[in-house]
C-alpha positions in Angstrom: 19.1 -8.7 39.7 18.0 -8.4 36.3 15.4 -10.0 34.5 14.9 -11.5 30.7 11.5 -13.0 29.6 12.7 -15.9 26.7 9.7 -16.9 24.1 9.9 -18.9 20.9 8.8 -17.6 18.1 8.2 -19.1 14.6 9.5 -15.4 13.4 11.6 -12.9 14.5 11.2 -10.1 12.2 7.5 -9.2 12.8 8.2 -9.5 16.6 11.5 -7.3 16.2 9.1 -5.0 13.9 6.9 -4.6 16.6 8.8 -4.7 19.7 11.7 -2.2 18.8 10.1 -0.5 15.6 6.6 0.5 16.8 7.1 -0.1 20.5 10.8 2.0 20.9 12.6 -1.2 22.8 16.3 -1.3 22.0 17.9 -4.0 20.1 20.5 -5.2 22.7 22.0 -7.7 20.2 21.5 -11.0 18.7 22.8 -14.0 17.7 22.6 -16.4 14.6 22.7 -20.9 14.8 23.7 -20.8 18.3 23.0 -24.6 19.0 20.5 -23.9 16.4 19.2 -21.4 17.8 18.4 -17.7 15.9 17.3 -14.9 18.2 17.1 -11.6 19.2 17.2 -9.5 22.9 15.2 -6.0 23.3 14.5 -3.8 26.0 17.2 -2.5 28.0 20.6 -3.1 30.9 18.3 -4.0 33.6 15.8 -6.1 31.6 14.8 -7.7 28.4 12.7 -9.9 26.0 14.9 -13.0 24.2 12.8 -14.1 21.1 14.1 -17.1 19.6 13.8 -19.6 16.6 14.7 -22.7 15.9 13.4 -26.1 13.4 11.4 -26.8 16.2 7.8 -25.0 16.5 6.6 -23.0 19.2 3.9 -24.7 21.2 2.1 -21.5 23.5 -0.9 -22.0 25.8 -1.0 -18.5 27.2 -4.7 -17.0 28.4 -6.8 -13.8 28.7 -4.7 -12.5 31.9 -1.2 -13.5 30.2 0.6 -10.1 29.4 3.0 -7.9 29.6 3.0 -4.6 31.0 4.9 -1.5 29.8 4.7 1.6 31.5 5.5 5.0 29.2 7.7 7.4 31.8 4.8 10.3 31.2 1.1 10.8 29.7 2.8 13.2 26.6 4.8 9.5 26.1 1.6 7.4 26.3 -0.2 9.4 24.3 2.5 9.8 20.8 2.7 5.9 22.0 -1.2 4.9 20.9 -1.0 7.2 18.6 1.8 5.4 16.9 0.1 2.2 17.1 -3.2 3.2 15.7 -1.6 3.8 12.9 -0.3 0.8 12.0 -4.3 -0.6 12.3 -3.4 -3.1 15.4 -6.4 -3.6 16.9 -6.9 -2.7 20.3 -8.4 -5.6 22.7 -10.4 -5.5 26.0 -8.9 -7.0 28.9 -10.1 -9.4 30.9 -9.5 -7.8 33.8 -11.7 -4.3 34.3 -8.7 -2.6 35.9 -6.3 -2.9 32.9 -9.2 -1.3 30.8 -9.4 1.5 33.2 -5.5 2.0 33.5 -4.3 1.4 30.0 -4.7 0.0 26.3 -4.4 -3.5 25.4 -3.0 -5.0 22.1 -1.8 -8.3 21.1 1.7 -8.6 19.5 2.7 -10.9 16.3 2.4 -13.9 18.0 -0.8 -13.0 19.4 0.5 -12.8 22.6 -1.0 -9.3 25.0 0.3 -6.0 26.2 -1.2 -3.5 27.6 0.3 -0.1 27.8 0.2 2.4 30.7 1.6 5.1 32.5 
């Protein structure tokens, strides 16, 4: 089984910026006016994240335990990881939940929608 998370987007480029720039997930491929439909899959064979756009506007109603969690294969990885991403200013948030604050670091993407990053 494989797995693909699909989310509309009003822009692809900062969430492709984000995603496979600063975060390292692959660009799988893309496609352009498919049923008018632009979009974009990252991550990797066994799973990925489809952004799309469209004419249409997203409409998102996503809360404080919404997110999506990466795990970085080793601490040296984690580390050069929030390293990476304090650089580009993102600031980090405080979960909701008190384990995610005690087992990783949470930031919100683009869209404003969160990940947390662990090992």
């Amino acid at each position: 089984m494989k797995l693909r998370v699909a989310r509309h987007t009003k822009d692809l480029l900062p969430l492709i910026e984000f995603y496979h720039h600063l975060l390292g997930l692959e660009n799988l491929g893309s496609f352009t006016d498919h049923h008018g439909y632009n979009g974009v899959f990252l991550g990797n064979q066994h799973w990925h994240l489809e952004f799309t756009t469209s004419s249409e506007s997203p409409l998102h109603h996503s809360d404080e335990d919404d997110m999506l969690v990466f795990y970085c294969d080793d601490e040296q990885a984690y580390q050069l990881l929030l390293e990476k991403i304090k650089k580009t200013g993102i600031p980090e948030l405080v979960a909701k939940n008190p384990y995610w604050n005690a087992h990783g670091k949470m930031f919100a993407d683009p869209d404003g929608f969160r990940i947390l990053i662990t090992v």
